[in-house]
C-alpha positions in Angstrom: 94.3 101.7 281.4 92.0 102.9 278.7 93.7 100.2 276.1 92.6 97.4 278.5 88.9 99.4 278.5 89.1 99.3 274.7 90.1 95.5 274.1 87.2 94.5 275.9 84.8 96.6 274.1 86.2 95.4 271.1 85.8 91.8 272.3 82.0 91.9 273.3 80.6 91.5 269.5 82.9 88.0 269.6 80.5 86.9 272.3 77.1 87.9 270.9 74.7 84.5 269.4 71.9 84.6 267.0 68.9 82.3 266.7 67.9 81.4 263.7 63.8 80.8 263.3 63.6 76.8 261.9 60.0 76.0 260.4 59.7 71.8 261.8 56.6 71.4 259.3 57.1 73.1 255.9 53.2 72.5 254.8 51.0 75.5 255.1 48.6 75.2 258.0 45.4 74.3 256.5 42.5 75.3 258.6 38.7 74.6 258.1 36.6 77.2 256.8 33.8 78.4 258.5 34.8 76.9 262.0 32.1 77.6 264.7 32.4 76.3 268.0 29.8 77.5 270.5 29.0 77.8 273.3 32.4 78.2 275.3 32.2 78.6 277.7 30.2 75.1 277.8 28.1 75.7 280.6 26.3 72.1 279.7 26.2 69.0 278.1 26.9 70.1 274.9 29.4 71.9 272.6 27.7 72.6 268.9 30.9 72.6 266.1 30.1 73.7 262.6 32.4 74.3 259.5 31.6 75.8 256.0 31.5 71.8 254.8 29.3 70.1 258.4 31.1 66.6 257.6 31.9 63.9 259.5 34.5 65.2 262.4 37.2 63.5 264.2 37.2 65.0 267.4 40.0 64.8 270.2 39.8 66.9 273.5 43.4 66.8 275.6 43.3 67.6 279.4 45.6 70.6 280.9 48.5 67.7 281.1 48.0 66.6 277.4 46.3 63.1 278.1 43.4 62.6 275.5 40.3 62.2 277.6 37.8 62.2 274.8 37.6 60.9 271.6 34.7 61.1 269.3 33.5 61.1 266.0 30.4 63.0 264.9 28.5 63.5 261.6 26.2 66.3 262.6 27.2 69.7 265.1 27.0 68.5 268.4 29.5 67.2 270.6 28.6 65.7 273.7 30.6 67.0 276.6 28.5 64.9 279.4 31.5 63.3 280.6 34.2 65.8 281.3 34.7 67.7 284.1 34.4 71.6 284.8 38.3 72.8 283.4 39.9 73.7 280.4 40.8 71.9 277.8 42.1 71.5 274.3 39.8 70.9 271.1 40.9 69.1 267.9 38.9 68.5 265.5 39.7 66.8 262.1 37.6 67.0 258.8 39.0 66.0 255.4 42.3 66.1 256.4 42.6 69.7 258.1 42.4 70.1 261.6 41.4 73.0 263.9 42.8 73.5 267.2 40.9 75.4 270.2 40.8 76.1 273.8 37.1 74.5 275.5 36.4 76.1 279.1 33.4 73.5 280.4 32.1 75.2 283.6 
């Protein structure tokens, strides 16, 4: 009986897995400096975004199912929000080729 016992214990480490951590993009995440985005939670019409550089932003905002429900591009701080609905949402914004990525709560 306790050579059956010790066979299995002796089998267990055979069954054990590993995962191995894969990077998908090897490029360090390049964020903007000075990123500002205020206030939020948005409570109107307006969301003001500022970086260390204020130029021209490409901005995309996804719904909580991923669909893009507003696209914009603005050369000075403010955003206009007007047209989404009280939720949350995701924030992208693009300037010279780094992008920032943030959570929006419009009440």
């Amino acid at each position: 009986m306790k050579k059956i016992y010790f066979v299995l214990l002796m089998a267990i480490p055979l069954f054990t897995f590993s995962q191995d951590l894969v990077s998908v993009n090897s490029e360090p995440e390049q964020e903007l400096k000075g990123f500002k985005m205020y206030p939020n939670p948005a409570y109107g019409n307006e969301v003001y975004i500022t970086t260390e550089s204020n130029g021209t932003k490409q901005i995309k905002i996804f719904d909580v199912f991923g669909e893009v429900v507003l696209t914009d591009r603005i050369s000075t701080n403010t955003l206009d929000i007007s047209r989404l609905v009280p939720g949350v949402y995701v924030l992208q914004v693009t300037e010279q080729k780094k992008t920032m990525t943030r959570k929006l709560v419009v009440k």
